[in-house]
N, C-alpha and C positions, 0 to 999 in steps of 0.2 A: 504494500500500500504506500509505503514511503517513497517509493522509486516510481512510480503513478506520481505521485502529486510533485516530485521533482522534474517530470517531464513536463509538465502542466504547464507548471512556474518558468519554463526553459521557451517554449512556445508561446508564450504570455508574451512576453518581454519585445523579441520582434514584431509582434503585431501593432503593439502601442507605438514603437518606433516609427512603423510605415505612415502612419499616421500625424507623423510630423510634419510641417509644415517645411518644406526645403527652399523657395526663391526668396530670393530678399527684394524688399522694395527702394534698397539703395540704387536701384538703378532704373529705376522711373523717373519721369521728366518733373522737373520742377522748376517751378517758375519763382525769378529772380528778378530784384531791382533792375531797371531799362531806363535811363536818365541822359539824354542828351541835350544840345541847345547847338547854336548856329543863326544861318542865315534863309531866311526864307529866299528859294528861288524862285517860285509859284505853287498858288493856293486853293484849290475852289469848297466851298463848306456850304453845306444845307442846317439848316436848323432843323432838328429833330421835332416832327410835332408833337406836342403835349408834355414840353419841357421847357424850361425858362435856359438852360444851359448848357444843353449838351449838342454837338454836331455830328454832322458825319461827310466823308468828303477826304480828297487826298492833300499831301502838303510836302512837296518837293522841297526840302533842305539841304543846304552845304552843312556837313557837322562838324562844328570848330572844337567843342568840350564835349565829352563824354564822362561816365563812372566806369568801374571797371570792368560790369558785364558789358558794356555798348563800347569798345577799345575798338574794336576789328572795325566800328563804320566812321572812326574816325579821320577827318580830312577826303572824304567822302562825301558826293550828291545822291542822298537816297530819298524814295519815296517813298513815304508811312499810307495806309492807310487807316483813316479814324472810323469807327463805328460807336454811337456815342459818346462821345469822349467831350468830357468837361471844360470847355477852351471859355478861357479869359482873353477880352483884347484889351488892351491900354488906347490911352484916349488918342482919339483920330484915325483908328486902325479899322478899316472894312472890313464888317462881318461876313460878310459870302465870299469876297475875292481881294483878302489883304494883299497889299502894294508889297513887289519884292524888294529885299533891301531890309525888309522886316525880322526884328530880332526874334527867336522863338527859340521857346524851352520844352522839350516833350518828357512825360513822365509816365511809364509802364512798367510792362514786365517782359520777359522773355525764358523761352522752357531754355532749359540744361540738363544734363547729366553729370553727375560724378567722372572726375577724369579718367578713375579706370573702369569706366561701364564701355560696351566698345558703342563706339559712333556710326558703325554702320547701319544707313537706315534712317540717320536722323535729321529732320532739318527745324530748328529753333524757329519758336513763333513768339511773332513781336508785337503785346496789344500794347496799343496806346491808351491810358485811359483820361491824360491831363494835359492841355496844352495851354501855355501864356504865348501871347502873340503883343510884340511893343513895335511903336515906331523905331525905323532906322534912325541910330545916332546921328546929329545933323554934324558935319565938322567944325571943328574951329578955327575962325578966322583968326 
């Protein structure tokens, strides 16, 4: 009988194992600070109906400052698209089709992976969810 229940207990043991949980979720996409600013090259923005604030619409930027998940689009013309995204203008800036030359600051996220997840397969998405839009600094005389 002793030799019975220590088979038992022998077979027990791997079953509960298999049952463990083996992937980790270290290597799911995650989304991270996405903060750049520059110069606006061209803009076109719709007002979102049944919002006081938020647009949607693309916005062709030179990227002069970045953080350090948005490095790779620095000194770069890239073009964001907004889906409603929170955009402030500074005063005398056109709301549907701000004037190029336009300072702008964009704030989101963007997916990642851990650097040793492999990369194959992946391509990083960029929401915008905040944008300040200012006039061009005028020079000085």
């Amino acid at each position: 009988a002793l030799a019975l229940m220590a088979t038992t207990v022998a077979v027990a043991v791997p079953a509960q194992a298999a049952n463990h949980k083996t992937t980790s979720n270290k290597c799911q996409p995650l989304a991270v600070s996405y903060v750049v600013s520059g110069t606006l090259v061209s803009g076109a923005l719709t007002a979102d109906p049944g919002t006081a604030k938020t647009y949607s619409g693309t916005l062709t930027v030179h990227v002069t400052k970045t953080n350090n998940h948005a490095k790779a689009d620095k000194s770069l013309t890239k073009t964001y698209a907004l889906s409603l995204a929170d955009v402030s203008f500074g005063a005398g800036v056109n709301k549907t089709s701000p004037a190029a030359g336009s300072r702008v600051n964009l704030k989101g996220t963007i997916t990642t992976l851990a650097p040793k997840c492999s990369q194959t397969g992946f391509t990083p998405t960029i929401t915008i969810t905040k944008v300040e839009i200012h006039r061009a600094k005028t020079p000085k005389a």
